[in-house]
N, C-alpha and C positions, 0 to 999 in steps of 0.2 A: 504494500500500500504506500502511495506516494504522499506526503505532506506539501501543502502549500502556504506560502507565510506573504507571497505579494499581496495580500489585503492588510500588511500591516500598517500603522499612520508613524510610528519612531522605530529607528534604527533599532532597538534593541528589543528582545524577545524576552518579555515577563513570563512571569511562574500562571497569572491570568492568563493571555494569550495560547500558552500552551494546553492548558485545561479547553478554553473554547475550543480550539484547535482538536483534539481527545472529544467534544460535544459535539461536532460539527462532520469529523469526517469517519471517527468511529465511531458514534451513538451512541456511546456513556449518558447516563443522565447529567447536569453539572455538578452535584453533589459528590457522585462520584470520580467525574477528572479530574475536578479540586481536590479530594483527597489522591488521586491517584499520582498526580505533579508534587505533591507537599509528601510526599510516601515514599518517592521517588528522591526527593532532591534531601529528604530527612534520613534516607537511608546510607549516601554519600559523604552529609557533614559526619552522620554518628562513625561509620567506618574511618575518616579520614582525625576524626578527635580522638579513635584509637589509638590511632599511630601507623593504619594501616595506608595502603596504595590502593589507587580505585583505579581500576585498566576499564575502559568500555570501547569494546573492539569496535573498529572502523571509524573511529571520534578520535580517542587519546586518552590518556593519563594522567591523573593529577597523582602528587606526590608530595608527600610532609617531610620538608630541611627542616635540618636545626640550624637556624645560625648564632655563632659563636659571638660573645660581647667584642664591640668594638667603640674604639672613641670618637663620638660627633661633634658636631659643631653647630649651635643654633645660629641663623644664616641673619637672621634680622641683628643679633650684638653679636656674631663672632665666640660666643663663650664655650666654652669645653662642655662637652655634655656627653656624659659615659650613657651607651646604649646596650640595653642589655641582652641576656641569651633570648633569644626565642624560637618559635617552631612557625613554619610558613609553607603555604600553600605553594606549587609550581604547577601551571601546567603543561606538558608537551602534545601537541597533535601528532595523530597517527599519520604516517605513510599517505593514506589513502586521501583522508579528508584533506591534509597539503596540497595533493595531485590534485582535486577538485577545487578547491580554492583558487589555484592555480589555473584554472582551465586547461589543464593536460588532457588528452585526450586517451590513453593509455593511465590505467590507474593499475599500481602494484595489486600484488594480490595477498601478502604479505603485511601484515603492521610492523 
């Protein structure tokens, strides 16, 4: 089944939109694509606050660094400002979805 998103009005795709999108062209009630998007996206942060790696084939990968403290600098006075350890989101796109961003015409078959 193909999704369509040309009837969007902003550049960017809400957790809303995709639920209509889930009501629209598979026949969810809304109640249910509203949770099904919030189930969906609640299932990523909890794995990802584990500390694990979330791979969703033919999209990409997100991935939890630690980064190590490092010394900053507040940019409006110049002053020293020790930044500390923390844990951070990355993510990489697959293979696939590059090559279609891309307009390649040839898309690997591999992630």
């Amino acid at each position: 089944m193909e999704f369509s998103v040309d009837s969007l009005e902003t550049p960017a795709l809400t957790k809303a939109q995709l639920a209509e999108l889930l009501f629209e062209q598979i026949g969810l009630n809304k109640r249910e694509s509203k949770d099904m998007v919030d189930a969906f996206f609640d299932l990523i942060a909890d794995s990802l606050i584990e500390g694990h790696d979330v791979k969703i084939s033919s999209f990409g990968n997100f991935q939890i660094r630690t980064k190590a403290p490092r010394p900053g600098r507040n940019p409006r006075t110049g002053e020293a400002i020790p930044i500390g350890a923390r844990r951070v989101v990355t993510f990489h796109t697959s293979h696939k979805l590059k090559a279609l961003i891309q307009g390649d015409s040839v898309v690997p078959s591999a992630d």
